[in-house]
ZALOZA-708552 format. One record per residue: residue in one letter; x, y, z of N, C-alpha, C, O in turn. Coordinates in steps of 0.02 Angstrom, whole numbers, plus 50000, padded with zeros to 5 digits. Last residue first. Layout:
REM ZALOZA-708552
- lumba_n_xx_n_yy_n_zz_ca_xx_ca_yy_ca_zz_c_xx_c_yy_c_zz_o_xx_o_yy_o_zz
- A_X_Y_Z_X_Y_Z_X_Y_Z_X_Y_Z
...
***
This chain:
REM ZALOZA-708552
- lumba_n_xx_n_yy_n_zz_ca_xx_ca_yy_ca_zz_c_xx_c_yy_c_zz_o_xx_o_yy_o_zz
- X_48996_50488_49967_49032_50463_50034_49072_50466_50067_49074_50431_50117
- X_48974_50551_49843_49008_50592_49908_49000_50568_49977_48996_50602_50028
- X_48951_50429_49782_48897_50494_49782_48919_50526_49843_48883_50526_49892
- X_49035_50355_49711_49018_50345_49794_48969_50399_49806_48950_50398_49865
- X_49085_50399_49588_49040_50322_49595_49022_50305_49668_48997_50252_49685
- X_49057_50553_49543_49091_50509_49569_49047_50440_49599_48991_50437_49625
- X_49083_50568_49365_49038_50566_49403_49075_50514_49475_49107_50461_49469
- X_49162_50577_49226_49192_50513_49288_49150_50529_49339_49176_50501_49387
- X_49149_50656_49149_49133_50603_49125_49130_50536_49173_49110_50478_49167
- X_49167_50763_49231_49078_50772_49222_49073_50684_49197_49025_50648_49210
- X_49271_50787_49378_49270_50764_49305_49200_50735_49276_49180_50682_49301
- X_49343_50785_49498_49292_50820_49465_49261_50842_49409_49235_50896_49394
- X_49416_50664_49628_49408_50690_49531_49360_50725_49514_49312_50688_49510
- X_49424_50578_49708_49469_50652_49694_49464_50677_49658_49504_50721_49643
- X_49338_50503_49830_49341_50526_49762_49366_50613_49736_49344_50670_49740
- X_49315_50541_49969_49362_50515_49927_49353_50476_49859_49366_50416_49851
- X_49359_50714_50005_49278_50670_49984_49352_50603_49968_49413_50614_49960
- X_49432_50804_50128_49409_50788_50092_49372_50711_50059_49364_50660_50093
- X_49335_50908_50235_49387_50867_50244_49367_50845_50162_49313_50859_50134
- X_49309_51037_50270_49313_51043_50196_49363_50975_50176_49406_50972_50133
- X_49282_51049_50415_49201_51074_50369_49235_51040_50268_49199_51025_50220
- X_49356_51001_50470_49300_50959_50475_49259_50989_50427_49210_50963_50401
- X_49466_51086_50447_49483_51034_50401_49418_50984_50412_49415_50933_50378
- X_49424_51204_50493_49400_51207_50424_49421_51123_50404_49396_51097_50354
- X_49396_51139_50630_49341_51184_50598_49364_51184_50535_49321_51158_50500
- X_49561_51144_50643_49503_51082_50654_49455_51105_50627_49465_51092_50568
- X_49588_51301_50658_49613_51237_50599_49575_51181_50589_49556_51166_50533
- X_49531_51346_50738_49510_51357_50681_49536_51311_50645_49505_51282_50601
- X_49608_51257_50846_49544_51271_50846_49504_51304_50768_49450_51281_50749
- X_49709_51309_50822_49712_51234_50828_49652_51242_50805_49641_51234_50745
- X_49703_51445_50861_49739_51436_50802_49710_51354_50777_49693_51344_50719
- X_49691_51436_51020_49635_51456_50967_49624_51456_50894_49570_51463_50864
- X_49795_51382_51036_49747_51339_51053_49678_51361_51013_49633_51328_50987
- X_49913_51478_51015_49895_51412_50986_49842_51365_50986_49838_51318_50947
- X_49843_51583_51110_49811_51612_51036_49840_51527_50990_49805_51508_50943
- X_49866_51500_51231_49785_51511_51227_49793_51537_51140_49751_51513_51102
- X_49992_51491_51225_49960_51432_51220_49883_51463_51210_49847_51433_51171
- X_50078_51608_51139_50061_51572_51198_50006_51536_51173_49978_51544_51118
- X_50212_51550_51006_50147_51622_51047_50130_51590_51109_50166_51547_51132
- X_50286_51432_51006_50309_51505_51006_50263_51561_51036_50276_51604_51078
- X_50232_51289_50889_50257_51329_50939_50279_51412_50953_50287_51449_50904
- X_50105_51309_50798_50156_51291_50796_50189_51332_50860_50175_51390_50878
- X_49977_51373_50679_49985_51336_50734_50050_51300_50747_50059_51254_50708
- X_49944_51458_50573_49999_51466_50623_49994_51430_50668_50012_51459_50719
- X_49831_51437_50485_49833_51453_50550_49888_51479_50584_49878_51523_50626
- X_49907_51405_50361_49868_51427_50363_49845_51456_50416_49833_51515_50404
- X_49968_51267_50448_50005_51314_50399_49969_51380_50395_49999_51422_50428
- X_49862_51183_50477_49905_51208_50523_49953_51272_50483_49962_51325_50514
- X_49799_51167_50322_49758_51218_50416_49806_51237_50455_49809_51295_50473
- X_49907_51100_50262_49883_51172_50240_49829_51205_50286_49819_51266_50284
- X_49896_50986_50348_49962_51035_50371_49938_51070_50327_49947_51120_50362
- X_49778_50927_50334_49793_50960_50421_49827_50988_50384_49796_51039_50367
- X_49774_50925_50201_49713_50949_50230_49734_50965_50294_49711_51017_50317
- X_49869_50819_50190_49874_50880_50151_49839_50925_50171_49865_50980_50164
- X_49795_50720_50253_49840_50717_50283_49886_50814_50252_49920_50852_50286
- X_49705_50675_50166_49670_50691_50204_49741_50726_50251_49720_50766_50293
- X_49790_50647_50047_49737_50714_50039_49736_50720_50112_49764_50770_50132
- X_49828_50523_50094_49869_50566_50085_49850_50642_50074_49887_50689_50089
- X_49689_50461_50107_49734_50465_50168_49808_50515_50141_49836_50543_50188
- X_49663_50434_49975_49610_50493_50020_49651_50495_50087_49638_50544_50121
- X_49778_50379_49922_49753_50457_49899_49721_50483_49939_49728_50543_49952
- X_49755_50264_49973_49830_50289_49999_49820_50358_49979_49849_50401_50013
- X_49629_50239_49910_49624_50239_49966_49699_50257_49998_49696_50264_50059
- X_49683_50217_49767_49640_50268_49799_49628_50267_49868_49608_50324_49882
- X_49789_50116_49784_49796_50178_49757_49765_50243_49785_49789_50293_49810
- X_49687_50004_49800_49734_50026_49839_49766_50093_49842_49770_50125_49894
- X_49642_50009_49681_49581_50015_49727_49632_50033_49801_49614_50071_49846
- X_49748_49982_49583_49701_50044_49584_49651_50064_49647_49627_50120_49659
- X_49757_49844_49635_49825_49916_49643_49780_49978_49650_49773_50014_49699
- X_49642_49782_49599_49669_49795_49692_49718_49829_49688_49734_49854_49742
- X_49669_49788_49473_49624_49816_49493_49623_49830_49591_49606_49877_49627
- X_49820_49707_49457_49793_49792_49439_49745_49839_49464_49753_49898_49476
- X_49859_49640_49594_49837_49636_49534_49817_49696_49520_49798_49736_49563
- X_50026_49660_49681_49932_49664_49677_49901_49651_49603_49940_49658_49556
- X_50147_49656_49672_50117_49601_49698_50041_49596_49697_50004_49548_49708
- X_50187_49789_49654_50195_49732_49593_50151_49661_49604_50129_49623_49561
- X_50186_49841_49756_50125_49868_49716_50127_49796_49666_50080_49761_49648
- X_50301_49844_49836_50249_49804_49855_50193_49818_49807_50140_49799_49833
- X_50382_49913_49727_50414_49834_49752_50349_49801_49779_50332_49746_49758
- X_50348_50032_49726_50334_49990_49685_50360_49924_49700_50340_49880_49661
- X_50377_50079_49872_50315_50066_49854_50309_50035_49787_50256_50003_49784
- X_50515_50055_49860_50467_50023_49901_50412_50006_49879_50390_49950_49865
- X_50536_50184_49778_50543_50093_49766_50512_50055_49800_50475_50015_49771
- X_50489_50286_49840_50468_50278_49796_50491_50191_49763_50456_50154_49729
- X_50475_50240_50054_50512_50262_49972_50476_50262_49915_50420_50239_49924
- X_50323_50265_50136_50380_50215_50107_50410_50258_50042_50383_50293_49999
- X_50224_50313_50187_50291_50332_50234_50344_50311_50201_50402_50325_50218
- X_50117_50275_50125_50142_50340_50106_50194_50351_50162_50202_50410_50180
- X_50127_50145_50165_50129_50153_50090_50151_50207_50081_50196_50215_50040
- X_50078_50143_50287_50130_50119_50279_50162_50159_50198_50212_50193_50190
- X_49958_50157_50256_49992_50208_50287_50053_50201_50296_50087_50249_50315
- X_49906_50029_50192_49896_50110_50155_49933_50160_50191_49943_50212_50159
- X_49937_49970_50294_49958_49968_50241_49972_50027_50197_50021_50058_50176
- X_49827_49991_50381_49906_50004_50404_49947_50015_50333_49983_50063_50322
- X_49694_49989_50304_49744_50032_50321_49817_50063_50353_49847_50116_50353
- X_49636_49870_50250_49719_49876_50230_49720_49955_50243_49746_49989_50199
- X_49518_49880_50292_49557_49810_50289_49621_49832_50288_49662_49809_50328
- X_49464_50028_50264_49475_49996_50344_49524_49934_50326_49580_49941_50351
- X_49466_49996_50132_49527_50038_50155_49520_50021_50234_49569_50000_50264
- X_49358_49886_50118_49420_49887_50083_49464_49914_50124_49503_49878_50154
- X_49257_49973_50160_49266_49910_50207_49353_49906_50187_49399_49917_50226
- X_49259_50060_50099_49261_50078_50149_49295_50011_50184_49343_50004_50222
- X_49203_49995_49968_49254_50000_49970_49296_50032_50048_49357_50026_50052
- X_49074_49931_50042_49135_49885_50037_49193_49902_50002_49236_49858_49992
- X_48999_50036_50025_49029_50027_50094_49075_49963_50081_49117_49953_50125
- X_48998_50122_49900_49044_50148_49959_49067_50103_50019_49118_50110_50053
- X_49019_49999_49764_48994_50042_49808_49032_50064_49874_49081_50036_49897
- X_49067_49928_49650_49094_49891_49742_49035_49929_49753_48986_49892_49754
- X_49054_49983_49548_49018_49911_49559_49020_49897_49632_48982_49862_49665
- X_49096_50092_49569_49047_50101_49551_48989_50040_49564_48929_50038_49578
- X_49217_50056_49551_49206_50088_49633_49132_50097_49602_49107_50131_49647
- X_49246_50029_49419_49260_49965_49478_49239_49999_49523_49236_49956_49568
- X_49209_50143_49359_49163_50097_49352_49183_50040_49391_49139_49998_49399
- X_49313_50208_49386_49249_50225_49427_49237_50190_49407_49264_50153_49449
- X_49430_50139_49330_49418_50153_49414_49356_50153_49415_49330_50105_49442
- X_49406_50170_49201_49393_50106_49235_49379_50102_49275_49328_50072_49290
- X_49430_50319_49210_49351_50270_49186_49338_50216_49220_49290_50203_49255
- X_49540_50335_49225_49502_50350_49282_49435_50336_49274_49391_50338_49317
- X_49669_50216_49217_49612_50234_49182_49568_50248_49251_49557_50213_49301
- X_49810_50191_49262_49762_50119_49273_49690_50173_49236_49645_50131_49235
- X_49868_50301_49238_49897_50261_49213_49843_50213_49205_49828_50194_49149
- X_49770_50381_49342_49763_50388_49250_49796_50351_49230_49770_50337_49176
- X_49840_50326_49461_49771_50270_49449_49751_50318_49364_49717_50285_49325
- X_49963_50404_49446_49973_50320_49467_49876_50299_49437_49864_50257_49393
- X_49923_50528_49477_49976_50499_49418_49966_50421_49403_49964_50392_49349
- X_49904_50518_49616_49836_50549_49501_49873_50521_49489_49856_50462_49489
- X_50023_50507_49661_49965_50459_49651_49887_50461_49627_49839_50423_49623
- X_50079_50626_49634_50119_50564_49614_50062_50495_49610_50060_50449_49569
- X_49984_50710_49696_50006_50721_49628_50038_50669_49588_50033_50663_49527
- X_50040_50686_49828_49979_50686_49798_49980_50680_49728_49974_50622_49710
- X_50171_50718_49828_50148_50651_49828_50064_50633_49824_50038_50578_49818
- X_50160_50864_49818_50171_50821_49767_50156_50742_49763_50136_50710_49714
- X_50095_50884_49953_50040_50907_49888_50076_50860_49836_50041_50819_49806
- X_50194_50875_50027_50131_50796_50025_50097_50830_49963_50072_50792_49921
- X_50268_50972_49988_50299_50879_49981_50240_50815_49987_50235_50756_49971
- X_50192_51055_50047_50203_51060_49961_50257_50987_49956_50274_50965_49901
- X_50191_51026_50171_50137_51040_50137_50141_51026_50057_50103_50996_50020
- X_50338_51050_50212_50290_50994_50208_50232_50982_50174_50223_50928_50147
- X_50329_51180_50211_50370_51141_50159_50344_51076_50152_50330_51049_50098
- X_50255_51221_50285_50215_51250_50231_50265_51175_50196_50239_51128_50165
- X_50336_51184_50397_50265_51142_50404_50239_51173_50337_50184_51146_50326
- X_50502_51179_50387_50435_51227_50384_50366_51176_50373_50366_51131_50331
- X_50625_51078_50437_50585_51099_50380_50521_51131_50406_50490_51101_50450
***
């Protein structure tokens, strides 16, 4: 598969997990990330990042098989943190895509390819808060 194809398979599973925390209310959310604040939700996703990475390698059953076990508000808080690691992960392969970085040319124009790619995904990595929504202000002030 094409590294663009990839791209548009994590963009949907992006898309699959908006889906997942408007079910749980993007009000609510912020006002629970609002109360935590940035660094103990930070703390949060450091705690359970295998997990969270686990999460986006796992089937679509899977992942509801282990979701059932959380309580709503640790689903949602889980949710978002499998979002900023699934964004953040959407963010290399639309650089590498975007670049051409991938076997075949020689190593110095891949290396220079790499190289722009890193540069935009450090300059435009993304925030985690996914929402740009005037009513939902984000509750981490672009932490």
């Amino acid at each position: 598969m094409d590294l663009d194809r990839y791209a548009d398979q994590s963009r949907l599973q992006c898309e699959e997990l908006v889906a997942e925390l408007h079910e749980f209310g993007i009000g609510r959310l912020q006002s629970l990330c609002a109360g935590l604040g940035a660094e103990k939700f930070w703390a949060f996703v450091s705690g359970n990042e295998i997990e969270m990475l686990d999460h986006l390698r796992a089937t679509p059953s899977e992942r509801k098989r282990k979701q059932r076990k959380l309580d709503p508000q640790t689903r949602a808080m889980f949710v978002l943190g499998v979002l900023y690691y699934a964004r953040c992960g959407l963010s290399l392969l639309q650089a590498v895509t975007r670049y051409g970085v991938a076997a075949g040319p020689g190593y110095r124009m891949i290396s220079g390819q790499a190289a722009a790619a890193c540069r935009d995904i450090l300059r435009y990595s993304p925030t985690l808060w996914p929402f740009d929504d005037e009513d939902c202000p984000d509750p981490f002030d672009g932490a």
